[in-house]
N, C-alpha and C positions, 0 to 999 in steps of 0.2 A: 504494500500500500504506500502511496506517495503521501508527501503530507504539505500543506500552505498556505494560510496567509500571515503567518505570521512576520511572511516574509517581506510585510510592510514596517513592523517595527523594525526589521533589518536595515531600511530601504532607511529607514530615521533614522536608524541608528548613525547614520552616513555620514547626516550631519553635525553630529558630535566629534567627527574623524575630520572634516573636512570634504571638501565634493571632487575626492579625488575619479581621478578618469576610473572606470568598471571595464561564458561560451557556456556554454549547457552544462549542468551539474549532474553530478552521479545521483542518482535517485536516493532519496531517504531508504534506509532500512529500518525499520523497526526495533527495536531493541528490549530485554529484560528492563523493567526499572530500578533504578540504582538507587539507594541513601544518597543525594549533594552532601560537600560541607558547609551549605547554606542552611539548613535545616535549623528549623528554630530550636531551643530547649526542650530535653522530649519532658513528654506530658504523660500522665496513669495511662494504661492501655485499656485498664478494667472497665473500658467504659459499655451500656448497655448493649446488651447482643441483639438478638433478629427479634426479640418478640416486645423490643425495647418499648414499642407504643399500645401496648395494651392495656386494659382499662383497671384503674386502680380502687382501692376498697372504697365507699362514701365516705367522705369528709376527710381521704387520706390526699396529700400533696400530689397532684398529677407526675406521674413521673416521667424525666425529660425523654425524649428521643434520642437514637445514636446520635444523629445530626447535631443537635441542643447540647447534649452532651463536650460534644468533641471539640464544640465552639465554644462555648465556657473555657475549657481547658488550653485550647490554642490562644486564648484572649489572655488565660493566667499566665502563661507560658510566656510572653510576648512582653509582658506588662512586667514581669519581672524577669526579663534575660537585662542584657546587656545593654541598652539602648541609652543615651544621654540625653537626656531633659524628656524625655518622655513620659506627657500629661493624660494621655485617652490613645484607647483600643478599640475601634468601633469594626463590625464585620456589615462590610456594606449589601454581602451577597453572598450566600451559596448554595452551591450544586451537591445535592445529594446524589450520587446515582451508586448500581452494583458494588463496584469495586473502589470507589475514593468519594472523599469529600473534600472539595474545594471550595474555599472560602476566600471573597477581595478585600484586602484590610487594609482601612482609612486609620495611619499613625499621626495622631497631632504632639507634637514639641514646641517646649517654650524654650527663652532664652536663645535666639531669636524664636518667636514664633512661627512656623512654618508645620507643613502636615508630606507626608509620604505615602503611599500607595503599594501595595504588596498584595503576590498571591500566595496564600501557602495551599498546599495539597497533602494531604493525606491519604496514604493509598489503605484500604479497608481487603481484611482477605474473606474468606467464603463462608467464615466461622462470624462475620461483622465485626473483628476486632481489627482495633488499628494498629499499622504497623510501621512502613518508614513515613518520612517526612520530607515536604521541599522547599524553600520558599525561594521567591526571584522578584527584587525590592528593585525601586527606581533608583534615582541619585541622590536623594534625602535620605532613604533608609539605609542605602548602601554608607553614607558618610557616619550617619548617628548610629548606626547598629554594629558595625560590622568597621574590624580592624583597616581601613581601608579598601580601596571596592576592586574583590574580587582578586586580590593581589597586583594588579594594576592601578595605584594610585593615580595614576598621570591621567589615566583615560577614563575616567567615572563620568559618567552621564551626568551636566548639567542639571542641579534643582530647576523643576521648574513648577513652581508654586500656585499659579493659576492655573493650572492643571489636574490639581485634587482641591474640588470644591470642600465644603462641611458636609460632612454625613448626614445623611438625612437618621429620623427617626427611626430604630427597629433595624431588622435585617429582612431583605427580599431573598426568600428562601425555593428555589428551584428543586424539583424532584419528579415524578412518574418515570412510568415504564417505557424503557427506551424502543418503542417497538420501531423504531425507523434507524436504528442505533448504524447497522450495517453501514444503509445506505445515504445518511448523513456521513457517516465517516469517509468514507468512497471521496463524495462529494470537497468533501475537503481539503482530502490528500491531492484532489486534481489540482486547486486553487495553492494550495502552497506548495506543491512539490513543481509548480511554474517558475522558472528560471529565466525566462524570455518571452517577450511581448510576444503573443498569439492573437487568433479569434477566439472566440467559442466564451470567453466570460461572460457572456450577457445571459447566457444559460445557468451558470453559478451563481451570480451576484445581483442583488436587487439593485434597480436604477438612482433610490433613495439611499440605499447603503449607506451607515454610517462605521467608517473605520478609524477607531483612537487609535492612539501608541504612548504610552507612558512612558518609557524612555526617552522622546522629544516635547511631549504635551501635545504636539500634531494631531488633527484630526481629518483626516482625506475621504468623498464620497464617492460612491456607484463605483462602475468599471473603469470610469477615469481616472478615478483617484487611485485605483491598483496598480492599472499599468503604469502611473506615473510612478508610482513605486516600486514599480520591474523597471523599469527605466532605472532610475538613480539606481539600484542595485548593480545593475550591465555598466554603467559609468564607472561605480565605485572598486567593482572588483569583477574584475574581465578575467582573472584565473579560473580557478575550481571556487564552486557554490555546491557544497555539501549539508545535509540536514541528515542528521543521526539521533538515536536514542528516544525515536517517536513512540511516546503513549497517548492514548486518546481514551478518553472516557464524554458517552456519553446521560444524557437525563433528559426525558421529555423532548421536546424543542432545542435544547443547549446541547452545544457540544464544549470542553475543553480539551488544551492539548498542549505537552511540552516536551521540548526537545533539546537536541544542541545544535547549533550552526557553526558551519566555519566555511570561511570565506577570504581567498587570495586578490592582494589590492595588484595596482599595477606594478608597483614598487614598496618593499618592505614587507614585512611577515606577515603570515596571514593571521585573522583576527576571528578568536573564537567567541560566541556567547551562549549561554545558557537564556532559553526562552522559551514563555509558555503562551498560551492566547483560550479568553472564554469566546465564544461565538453563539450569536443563535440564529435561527434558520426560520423563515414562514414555513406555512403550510404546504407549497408546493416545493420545498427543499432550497432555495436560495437562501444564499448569507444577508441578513438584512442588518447586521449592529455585529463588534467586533471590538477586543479591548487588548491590547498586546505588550508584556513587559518581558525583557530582555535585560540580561547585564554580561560584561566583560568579562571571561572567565579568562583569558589568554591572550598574549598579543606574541 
């Protein structure tokens, strides 16, 4: 299975690099999921198994969901790791589905005041208990959280602070049964494992399409705003364009998915990241909205 669009936060990424000049990439493989050492503080595993939402005695405390569960604890987890000045953990969203729970978390810091954006994931095995962990933060989390980002100090992704509004109220929580799961994934792999300006997007992508990238703050729409970002891609690095280490989980309507990319510029080494991307799809299988973060794992 191919896998892509993430490969517009690539295309942002670019410009954090500079818009240096950019041939067809080896097709993604899929891969076993690995532990990152991005992963947050691990948190209790014990948390509710498959019968987690069943109904409790009258007048006894409803008891949480795995979901509810697992989000409590990545909020503890977060709130007290390592992070400097960090005031609020909000979980703006997430995807329940089979095998993970993925949650987008809104970090606000004071002193200066500013907020970061982050996905962490949790992969869930068949027993519903959790097990490794991932997260992949912008250039705000990557500064405040984490010994510098990524081991490439030099090349951290610009804050960029208008970027991550205030969290709204509550968490918007995604879940059912992925019965299109196959063929939403398919669907995907076509649009990111794109390497070079083609036809045929307008089959993929809805014309309204809204595509973010947290890594730049950039927001690009429909199939123009893609291939302008297969464009800068082809400019930025005309070497090898490889995507590896593809998982895809999907829930209902949403899809997420994260991998590694590495990509050869025209000159100087080639630059690796770790990247994940939430998507969701209308009815008739188009990508209609799209959120992408990326960090520098390698230069």
């Amino acid at each position: 299975m191919r896998t892509g669009l993430c490969i517009i936060l690539v295309a942002l990424f670019v410009g954090a690099c500079g818009d240096r000049p950019a041939t067809t990439a080896a097709a993604p493989t899929p891969r076993p999921a690995t532990t990152d050492s991005a992963a947050p503080p691990p948190v209790d595993t014990s948390v509710p198994t498959a019968g987690d939402s069943a109904a409790t005695a009258p007048g006894a405390t409803p008891r949480r969901s795995f979901g509810e569960a697992l989000q409590a604890q990545t909020q503890a987890a977060l709130s007290s790791g390592t992070c400097r000045d960090l005031s609020a953990v909000a979980v703006e969203r997430r995807v329940d589905s089979a095998d993970a729970v993925v949650m987008e978390v809104v970090m606000t810091f004071d002193a200066p005041s500013e907020r970061a954006r982050a996905m962490v994931w949790v992969e869930v095995d068949d027993t519903r208990r959790a097990g490794a962990r991932h997260i992949i933060g912008d250039g705000v989390w990557s500064a405040r959280c984490r010994d510098g980002c990524a081991g490439v100090t030099g090349d951290c992704p610009a804050p960029r602070l208008r970027s991550v509004p205030e969290p709204g109220p509550g968490t918007e929580v995604v879940s059912g049964t992925p019965a299109r799961a196959s063929a939403l994934a398919t669907r995907y792999g076509v649009v990111v494992g794109a390497t070079s300006v083609r036809g045929g997007f307008e089959e993929l992508i809805a014309s309204d399409a809204v595509l973010e990238d947290v890594t730049s703050g950039r927001v690009r729409r429909g199939v123009d705003g893609f291939v302008d970002g297969l464009r800068a891609i082809e400019r930025a690095f005309p070497g090898e364009r490889r995507v590896d280490d593809l998982t895809i989980t999907v829930a209902g309507d949403w899809l997420v998915a994260r991998f590694s990319w590495r990509g050869t510029p025209a000159a100087g080494a080639a630059v690796s990241l770790r990247a994940a991307e939430i998507v969701r799809f209308d009815k008739g299988g188009k990508l209609v909205w799209s959120r992408g973060y990326a960090m520098v794992s390698e230069r």
